[in-house]
VOSENU-961978 format. One line per field, with one value per residue: residue number from 1; residue in three letters; x, y, z of N, C-alpha, C in turn. Coordinates in nm, 2 decimals. Atoms other than C-alpha are relative to their C-alpha. Example, Ala and Ser with C-alpha at 12.3 -4.5 7.8 and 13.67 -1.06 7.14 Angstrom:
% VOSENU-961978
n: (1_2)
res: (ALA_SER)
n.c1: (0.09_-0.09)
n.c2: (-0.12_-0.11)
n.c3: (0.00_0.00)
ca.c1: (1.23_1.37)
ca.c2: (-0.45_-0.11)
ca.c3: (0.78_0.71)
c.c1: (0.09_-0.08)
c.c2: (0.12_0.11)
c.c3: (0.00_0.08)
END
This chain:
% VOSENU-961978
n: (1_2_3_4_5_6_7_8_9_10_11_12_13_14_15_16_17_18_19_20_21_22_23_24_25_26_27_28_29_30_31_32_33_34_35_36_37_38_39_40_41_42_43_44_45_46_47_48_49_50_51_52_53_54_55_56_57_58_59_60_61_62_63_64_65_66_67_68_69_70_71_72_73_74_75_76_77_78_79_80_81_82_83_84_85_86_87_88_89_90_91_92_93_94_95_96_97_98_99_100_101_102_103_104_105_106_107_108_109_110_111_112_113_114_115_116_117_118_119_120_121_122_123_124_125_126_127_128)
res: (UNK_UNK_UNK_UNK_UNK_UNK_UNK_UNK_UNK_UNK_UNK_UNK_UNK_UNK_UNK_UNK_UNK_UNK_UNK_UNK_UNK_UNK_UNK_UNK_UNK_UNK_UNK_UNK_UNK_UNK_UNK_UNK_UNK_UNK_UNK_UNK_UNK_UNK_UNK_UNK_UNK_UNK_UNK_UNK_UNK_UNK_UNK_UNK_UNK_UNK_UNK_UNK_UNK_UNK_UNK_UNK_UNK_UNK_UNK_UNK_UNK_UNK_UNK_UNK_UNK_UNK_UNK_UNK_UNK_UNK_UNK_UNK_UNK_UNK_UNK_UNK_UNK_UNK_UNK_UNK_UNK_UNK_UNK_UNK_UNK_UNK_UNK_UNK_UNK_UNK_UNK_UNK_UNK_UNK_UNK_UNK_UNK_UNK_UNK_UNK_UNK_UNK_UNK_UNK_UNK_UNK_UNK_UNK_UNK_UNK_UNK_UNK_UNK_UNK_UNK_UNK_UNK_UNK_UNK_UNK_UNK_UNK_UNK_UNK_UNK_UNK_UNK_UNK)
n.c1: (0.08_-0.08_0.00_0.03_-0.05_0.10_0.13_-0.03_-0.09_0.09_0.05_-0.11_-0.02_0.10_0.00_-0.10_0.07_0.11_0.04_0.01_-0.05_0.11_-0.02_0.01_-0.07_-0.06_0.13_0.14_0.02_-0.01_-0.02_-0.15_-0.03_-0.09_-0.08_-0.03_-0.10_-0.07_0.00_0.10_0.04_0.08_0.05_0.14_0.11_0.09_-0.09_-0.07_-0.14_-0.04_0.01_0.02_-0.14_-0.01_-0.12_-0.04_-0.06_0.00_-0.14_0.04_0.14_-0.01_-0.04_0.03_-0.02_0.12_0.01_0.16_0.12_0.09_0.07_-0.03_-0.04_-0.06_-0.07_-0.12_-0.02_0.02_0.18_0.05_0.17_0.03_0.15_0.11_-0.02_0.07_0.04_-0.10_-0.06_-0.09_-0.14_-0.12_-0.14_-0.12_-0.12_0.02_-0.02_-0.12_0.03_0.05_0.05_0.12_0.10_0.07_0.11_0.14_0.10_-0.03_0.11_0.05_-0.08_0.01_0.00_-0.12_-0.15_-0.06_-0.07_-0.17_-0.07_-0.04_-0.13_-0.05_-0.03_-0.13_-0.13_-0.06_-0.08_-0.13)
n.c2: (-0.12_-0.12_-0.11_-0.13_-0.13_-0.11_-0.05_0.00_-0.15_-0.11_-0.02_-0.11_-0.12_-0.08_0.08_-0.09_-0.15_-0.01_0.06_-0.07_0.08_0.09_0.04_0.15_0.06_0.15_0.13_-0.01_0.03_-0.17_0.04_-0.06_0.02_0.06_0.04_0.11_0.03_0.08_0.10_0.07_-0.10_0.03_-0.14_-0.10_0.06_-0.09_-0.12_-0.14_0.09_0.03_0.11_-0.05_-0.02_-0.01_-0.10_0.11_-0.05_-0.17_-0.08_-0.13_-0.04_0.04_0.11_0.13_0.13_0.08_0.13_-0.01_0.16_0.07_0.08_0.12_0.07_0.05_0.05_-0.02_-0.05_-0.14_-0.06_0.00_-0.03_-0.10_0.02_-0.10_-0.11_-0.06_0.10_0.13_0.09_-0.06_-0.01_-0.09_0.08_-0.06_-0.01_-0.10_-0.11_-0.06_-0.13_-0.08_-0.11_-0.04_-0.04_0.11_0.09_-0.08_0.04_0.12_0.15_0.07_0.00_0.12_0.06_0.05_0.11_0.03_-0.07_0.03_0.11_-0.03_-0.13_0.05_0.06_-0.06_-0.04_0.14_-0.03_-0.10)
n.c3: (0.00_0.01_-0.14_0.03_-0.05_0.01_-0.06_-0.12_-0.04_0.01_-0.14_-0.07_0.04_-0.05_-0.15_-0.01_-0.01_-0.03_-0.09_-0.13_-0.09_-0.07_-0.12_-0.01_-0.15_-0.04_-0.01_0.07_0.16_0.10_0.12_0.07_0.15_-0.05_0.16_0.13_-0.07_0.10_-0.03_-0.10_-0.10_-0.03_0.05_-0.02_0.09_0.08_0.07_-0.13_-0.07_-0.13_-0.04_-0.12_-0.07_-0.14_-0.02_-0.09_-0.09_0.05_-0.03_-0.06_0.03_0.13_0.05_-0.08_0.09_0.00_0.10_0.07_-0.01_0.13_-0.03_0.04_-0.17_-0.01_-0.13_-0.02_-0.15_-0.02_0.00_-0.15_-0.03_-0.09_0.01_0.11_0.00_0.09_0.01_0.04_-0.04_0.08_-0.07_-0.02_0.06_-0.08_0.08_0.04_-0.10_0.05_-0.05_0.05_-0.05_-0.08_0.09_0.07_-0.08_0.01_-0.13_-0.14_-0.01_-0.14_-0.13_-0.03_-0.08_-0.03_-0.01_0.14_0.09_-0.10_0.06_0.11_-0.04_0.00_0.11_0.07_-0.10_0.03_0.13_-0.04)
ca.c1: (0.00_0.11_0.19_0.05_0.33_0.17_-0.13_0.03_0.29_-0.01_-0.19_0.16_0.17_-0.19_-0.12_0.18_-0.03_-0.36_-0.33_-0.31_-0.10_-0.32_-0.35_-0.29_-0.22_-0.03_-0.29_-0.53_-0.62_-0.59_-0.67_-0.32_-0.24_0.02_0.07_0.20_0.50_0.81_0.80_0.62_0.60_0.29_0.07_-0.22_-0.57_-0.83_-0.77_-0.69_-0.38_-0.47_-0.47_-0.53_-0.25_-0.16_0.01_0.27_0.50_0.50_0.81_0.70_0.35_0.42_0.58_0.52_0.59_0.31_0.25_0.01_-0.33_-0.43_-0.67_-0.53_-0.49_-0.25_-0.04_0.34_0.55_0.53_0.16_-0.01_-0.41_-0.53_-0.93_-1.20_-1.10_-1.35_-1.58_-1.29_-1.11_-0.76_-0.33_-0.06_0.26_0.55_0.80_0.64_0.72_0.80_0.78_0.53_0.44_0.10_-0.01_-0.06_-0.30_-0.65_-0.92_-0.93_-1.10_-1.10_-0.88_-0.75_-0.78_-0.49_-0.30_-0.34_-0.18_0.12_0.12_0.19_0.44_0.60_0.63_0.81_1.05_1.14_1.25_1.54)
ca.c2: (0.00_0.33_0.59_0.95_1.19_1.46_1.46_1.41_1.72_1.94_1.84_1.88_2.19_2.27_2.09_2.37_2.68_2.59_2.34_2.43_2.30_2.03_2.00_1.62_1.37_1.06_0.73_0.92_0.77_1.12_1.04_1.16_1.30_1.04_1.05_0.86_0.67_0.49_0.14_-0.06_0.24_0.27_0.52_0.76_0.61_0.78_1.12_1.32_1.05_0.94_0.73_0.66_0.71_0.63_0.91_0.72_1.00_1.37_1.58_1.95_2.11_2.05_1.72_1.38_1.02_0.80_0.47_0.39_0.12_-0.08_-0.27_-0.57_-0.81_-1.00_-1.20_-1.04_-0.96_-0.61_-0.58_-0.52_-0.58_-0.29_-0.39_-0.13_0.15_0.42_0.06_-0.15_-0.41_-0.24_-0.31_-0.09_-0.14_-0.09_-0.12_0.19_0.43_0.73_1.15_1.40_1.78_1.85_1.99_1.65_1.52_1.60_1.49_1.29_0.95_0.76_0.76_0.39_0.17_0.24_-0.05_-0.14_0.16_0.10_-0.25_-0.08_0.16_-0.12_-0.32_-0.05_0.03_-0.34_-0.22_-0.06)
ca.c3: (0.00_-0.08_0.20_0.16_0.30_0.13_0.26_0.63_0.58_0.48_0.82_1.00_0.86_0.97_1.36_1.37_1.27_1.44_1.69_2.06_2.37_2.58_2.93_3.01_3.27_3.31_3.24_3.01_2.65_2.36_2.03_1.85_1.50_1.49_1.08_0.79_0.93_0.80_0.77_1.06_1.27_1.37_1.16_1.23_1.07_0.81_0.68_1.00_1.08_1.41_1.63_2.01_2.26_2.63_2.77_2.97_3.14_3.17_3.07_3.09_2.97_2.66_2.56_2.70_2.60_2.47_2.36_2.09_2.10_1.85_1.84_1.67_1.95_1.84_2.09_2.15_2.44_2.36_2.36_2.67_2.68_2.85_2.80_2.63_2.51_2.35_2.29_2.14_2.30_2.26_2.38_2.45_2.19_2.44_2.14_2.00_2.24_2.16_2.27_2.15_2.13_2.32_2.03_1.86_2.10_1.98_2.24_2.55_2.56_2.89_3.19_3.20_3.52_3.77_3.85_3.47_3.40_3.72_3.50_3.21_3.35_3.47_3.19_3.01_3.27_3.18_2.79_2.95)
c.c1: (0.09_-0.03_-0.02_0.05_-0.02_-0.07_0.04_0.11_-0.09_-0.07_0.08_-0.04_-0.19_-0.03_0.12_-0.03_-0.08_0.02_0.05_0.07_-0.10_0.05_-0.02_0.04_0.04_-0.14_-0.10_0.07_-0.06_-0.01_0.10_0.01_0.17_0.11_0.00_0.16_0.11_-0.01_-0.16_-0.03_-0.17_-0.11_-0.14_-0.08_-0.08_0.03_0.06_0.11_0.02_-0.06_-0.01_0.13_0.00_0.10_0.08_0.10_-0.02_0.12_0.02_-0.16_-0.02_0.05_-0.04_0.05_-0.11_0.03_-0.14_-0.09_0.02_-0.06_-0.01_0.05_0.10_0.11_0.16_0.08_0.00_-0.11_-0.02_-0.19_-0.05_-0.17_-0.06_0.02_-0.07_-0.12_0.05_0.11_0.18_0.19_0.07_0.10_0.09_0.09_-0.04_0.05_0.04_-0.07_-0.10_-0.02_-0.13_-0.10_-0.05_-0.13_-0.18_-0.14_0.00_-0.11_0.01_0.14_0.07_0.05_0.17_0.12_-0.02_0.11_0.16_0.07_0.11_0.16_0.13_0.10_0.10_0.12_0.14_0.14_0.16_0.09)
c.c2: (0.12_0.10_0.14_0.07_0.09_0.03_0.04_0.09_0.08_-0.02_0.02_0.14_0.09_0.00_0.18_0.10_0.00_-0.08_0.09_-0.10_-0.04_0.02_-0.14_-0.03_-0.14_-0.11_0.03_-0.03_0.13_-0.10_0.18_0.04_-0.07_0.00_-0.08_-0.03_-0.06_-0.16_-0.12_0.06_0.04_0.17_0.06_-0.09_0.12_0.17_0.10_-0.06_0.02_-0.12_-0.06_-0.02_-0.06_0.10_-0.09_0.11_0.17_0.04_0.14_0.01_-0.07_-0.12_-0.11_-0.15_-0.07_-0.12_-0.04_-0.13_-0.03_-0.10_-0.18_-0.11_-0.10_-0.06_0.06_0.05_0.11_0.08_-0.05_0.02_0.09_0.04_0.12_0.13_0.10_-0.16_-0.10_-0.05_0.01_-0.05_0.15_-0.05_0.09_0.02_0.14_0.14_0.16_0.20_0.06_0.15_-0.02_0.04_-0.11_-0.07_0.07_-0.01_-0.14_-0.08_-0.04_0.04_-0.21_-0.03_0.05_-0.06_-0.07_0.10_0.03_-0.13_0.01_0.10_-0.09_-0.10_0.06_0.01_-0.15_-0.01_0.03_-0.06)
c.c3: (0.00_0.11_-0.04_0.08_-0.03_0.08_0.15_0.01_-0.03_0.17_0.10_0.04_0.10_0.20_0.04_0.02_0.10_0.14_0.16_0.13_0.06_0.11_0.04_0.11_-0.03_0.00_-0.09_-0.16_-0.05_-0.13_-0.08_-0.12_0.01_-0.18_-0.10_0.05_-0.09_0.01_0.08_0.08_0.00_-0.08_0.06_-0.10_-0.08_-0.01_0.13_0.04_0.13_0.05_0.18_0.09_0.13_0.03_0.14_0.11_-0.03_-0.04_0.04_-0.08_-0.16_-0.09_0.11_-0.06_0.03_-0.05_-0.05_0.04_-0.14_0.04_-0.09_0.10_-0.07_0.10_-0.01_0.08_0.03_0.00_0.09_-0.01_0.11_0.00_-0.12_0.00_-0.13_-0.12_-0.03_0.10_-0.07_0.10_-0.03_-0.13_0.07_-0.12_-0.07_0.06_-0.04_0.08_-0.11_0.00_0.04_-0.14_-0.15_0.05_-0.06_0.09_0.11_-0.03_0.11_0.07_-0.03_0.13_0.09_0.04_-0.16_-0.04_0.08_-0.09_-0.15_-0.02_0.01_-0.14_-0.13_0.04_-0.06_-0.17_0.01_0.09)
END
């Protein structure tokens, strides 16, 4: 399948002009403009290129590191079942990991469970 970086530097481009720093917290699910990616990296969906997040640590107001859902359940040590999220049945991909600006995040979806989301904490810490 062909990858549309076009289309995903023009919404860049519009996330840059327009978008707006977020106010977030640690544990909550954001649906992300995440993009058109390289490879297996994990891309943004349907034309707005996003996709839903866990925000996994704070760094200041403005950046954070998340890791993305998907909802392909597939079995692998780096996917973490982390139940229903926004009605689907969704994991964490710890290998994805990666930082964001604030101004990618576009709306909050749920909170997830606390000691899922100490489990999840955990389980990264582990990558390292």
């Amino acid at each position: 399948m062909e990858k549309d970086f076009d289309a995903w530097n023009n919404q860049k481009k519009w996330i840059q002009k327009y978008g707006r720093q977020k106010s977030y917290r640690e544990g909550e699910i954001w649906w992300c403009y995440s993009g058109t990616n390289i490879g297996s990296e994990q891309d943004g969906t349907s034309h707005r290129f996003q996709r839903p997040v866990l925000i996994l640590k704070s760094i200041t107001k403005n950046f954070c590191y998340i890791l993305p859902l998907t909802t392909s359940l597939k079995e692998h040590s780096y996917n973490i079942p982390i139940g229903k999220i926004d009605g689907k049945e969704a994991m964490v991909i710890l290998s994805q990991l990666r930082t964001i600006d604030t101004k990618r995040l576009s709306r909050k979806i749920q909170v997830i469970d606390p000691c899922m989301f100490l489990y999840v904490r955990e389980n990264t810490r582990k990558l390292f």
